[in-house]
N, C-alpha and C positions, 0 to 999 in steps of 0.2 A: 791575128793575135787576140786571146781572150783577155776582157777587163775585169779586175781582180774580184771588184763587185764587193758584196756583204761579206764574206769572208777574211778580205782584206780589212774591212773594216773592224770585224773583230778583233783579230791581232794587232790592229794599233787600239783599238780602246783597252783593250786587256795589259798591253805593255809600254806603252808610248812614255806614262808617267816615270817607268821606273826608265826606260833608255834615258829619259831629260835629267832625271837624278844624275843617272849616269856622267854622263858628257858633263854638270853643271860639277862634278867635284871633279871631272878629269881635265876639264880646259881651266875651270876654274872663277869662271868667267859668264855669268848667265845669258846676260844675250847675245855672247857668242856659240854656246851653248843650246840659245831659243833657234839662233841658224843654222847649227849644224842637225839638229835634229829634224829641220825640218825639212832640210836636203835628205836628209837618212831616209823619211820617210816618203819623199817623191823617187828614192834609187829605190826601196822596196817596193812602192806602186810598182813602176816597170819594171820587174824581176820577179812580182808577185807568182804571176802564171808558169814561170820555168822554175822553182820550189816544188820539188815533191813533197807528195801529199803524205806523208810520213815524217817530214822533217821536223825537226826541232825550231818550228819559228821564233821563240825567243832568242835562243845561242845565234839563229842568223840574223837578226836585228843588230845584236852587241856586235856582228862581225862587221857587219855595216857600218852602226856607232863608231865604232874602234877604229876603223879608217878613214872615216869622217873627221872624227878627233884628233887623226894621227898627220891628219892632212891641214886641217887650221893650224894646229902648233907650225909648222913646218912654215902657212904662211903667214903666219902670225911672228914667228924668228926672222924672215926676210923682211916683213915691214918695219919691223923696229927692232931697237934692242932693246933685249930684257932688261929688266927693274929687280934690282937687289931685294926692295921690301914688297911684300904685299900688301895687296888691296884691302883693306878691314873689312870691306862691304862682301868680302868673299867667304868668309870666316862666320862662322855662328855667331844671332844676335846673341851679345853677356850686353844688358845693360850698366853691371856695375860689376863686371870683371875686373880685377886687378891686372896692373901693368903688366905683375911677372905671368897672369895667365896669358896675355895677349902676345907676349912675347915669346911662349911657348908655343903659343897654335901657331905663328910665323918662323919658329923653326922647324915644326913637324910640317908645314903646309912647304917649304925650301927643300926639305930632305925629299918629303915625296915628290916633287917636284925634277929633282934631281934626277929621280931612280930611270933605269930605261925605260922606255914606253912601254915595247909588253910586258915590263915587269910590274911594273904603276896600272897598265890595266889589268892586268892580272889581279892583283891585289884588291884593286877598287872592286871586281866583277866578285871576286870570292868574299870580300870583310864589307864590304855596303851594301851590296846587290843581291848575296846571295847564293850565286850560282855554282852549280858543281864544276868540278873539275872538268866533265864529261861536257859541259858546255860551255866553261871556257874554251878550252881545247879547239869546238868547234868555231867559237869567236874567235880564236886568234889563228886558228889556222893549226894548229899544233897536236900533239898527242895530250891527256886526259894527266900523264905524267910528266910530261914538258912544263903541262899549267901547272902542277902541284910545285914542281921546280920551281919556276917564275915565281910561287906566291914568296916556296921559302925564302929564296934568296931574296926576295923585297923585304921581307921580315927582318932577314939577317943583317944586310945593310942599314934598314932604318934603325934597328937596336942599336948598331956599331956610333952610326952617325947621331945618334941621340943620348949616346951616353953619356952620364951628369960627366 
């Protein structure tokens, strides 16, 4: 078995920051967040060398991420029960945000919360991250128009669910 070596290393210095973005607005949660990324990154060590040399190493990071992510919530729900409000410390610093702002980012941060998994990463991947459909797609596993689906219909529910 080949070690991934300087190569491998590129692809985490070049995307490592935006995966941790990633994961830290999908779990929610930063140092769950600082673990799961960091697991992400020892499953791609050892998978580094069975990647073709063609591939889209970003899009297979996020697919990594995304199961990674998809795997904490999962034991993250068996360890405890979920909590109605959120964390403020999860939420962008407002130092002198008003109540009714704070109370808004704690219903858009419940809505997305709510939304399915690949649809909430879907969305996070396309409106935070960036990434085309073409590599969604590959992150989630799906077709380029599966992901474009997923984004709408995260859109369309959160409008429904957020409306005054």
């Amino acid at each position: 078995m080949n070690q991934p070596g300087a190569a491998f290393e590129q692809v985490v210095a070049r995307h490592r920051g935006e995966i941790l973005a990633y994961l830290v607005r999908f779990l929610g949660d930063e140092p769950d967040a600082q673990d799961v990324c960091q697991d992400v990154m020892v499953r791609a060590y050892r998978a580094f060398d069975r990647l073709a040399p063609n591939s889209n190493a970003r899009a297979w990071l996020y697919k990594i991420a995304t199961r990674g992510a998809l795997n904490a919530l999962r034991r993250r729900k068996r360890m405890t029960a979920r909590t109605a409000d959120v964390d403020l410390d999860t939420l962008p610093a407002r130092p002198h945000a008003p109540v009714e702002r704070t109370d808004e980012l704690r219903r858009v941060r419940r809505a997305v919360d709510a939304l399915p998994s690949k649809q909430r990463a879907a969305l996070m991947q396309r409106n935070f991250q960036g990434l085309s459909y073409e590599e969604i797609g590959a992150a989630l596993g799906c077709s380029p128009d599966s992901a474009r689906a997923n984004v709408y219909q995260a859109i369309k529910k959160l409008r429904a669910q957020l409306a005054p």
